[in-house]
Steps between C-alpha positions, in 0.01 A plus 500: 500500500782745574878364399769583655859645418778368669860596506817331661803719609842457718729763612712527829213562729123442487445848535695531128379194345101649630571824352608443165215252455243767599638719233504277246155440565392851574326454837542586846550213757177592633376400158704138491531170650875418602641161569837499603666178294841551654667707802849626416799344667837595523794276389833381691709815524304674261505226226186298334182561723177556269276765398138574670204397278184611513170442272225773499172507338212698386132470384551552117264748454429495146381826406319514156586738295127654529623558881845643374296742298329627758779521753680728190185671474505616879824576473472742214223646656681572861811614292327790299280634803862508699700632233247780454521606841889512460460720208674208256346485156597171381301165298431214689430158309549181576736279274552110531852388481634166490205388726546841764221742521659815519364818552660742309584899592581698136584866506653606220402853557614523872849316495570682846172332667619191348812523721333608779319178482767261470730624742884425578550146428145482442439517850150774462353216251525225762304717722284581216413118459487434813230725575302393166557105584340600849219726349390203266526187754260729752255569177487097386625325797741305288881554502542725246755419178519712262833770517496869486794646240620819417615547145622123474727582814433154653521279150811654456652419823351159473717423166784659631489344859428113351812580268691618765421169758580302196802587433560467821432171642658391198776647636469345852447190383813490295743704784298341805496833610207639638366864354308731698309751266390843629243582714100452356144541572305152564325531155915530343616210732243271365602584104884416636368166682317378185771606222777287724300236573473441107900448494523207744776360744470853670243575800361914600444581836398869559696669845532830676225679665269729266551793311876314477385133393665305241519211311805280571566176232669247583652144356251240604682229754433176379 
């Protein structure tokens, strides 16, 4: 029997309150089911009025590790036949970390290829994942988990981001004023979601239109 994972969010709008739940979850909203708890209304001359809520699930899929093995394996295997066509000589090996399958990219020997890979902001490994995540899901059929890195570029900015968001709804919910954090890829959203959501009395809601997206936190109305 196949469980489900369920998340509740609010925010201003239901567009908000849909899109930070699909990042925290990691899915597209083709992938979920949304129920819409609450529609936003505004207060008298701007004051009260409550938050939209919605509540979106997913089929928790439940990959085995056996299956998280092989999606690693195809990944490695896609990565070194496209990294020999670009010339890159570089390991690839997979590495579990606190529960994430990543994919790892090591080139001591080549730092220059290394940055070629990454990219500004790490904009060229995004694109990089992308096109392994889609390369694996057409092999198995199965959305595929596991996350390509490039000499720890991503764990890095994972510590650093959740520190960051930390430290910052802390903040907001001691000013009550909302932060807005710099623009970020979905995969660097969801880290910034999570790490808030650990602080409570603050909610995330992610706005702006792509490459320019953000996460906004806010005090949580009560």
């Amino acid at each position: 029997m196949v469980g489900m994972r369920e998340v509740e969010k609010s925010a201003g709008s239901v567009e908000e309150a849909v899109e930070a739940a699909l990042e925290e979850l990691g899915v597209s909203e083709q992938e979920a089911q949304i129920e819409i708890v609450q529609e936003p209304e505004r207060g008298f001359l701007g004051m009260g009025g409550q938050a939209a809520v919605v509540r979106v699930r997913v089929p928790d899929e439940g990959v085995s590790p056996a299956d998280l093995e092989d999606q690693a394996a195809l990944a490695v295997e896609f990565l070194e036949g496209l990294l020999d066509r670009m010339g890159i000589d570089a390991e690839v090996e997979p590495h579990l970390v606190d529960g994430v399958m990543y994919v790892d990219l090591l080139g001591g020997d080549d730092p220059q290829g290394m940055g070629l890979l990454i990219g500004r902001h790490g904009q060229t490994l995004e694109a990089l994942h992308e096109i392994v995540r889609s390369a694996v899901q057409r092999s198995t059929g199965e959305r595929c988990l596991v996350v390509v890195d490039v000499e720890d570029y991503r764990k890095r900015r994972r510590s650093q981001l959740a520190e960051r968001a930390e430290e910052a709804a802390r903040r907001v919910r001691r000013t009550g004023r909302q932060e807005s954090l710099e623009p970020m890829n979905p995969y660097e959203r969801k880290i910034v979601h999570d790490a808030a959501s650990q602080v409570g009395g603050v909610e995330t809601s992610s706005e702006g239109e792509d490459p320019r997206r953000r996460v906004v936190i806010r005090k949580k109305r009560r």
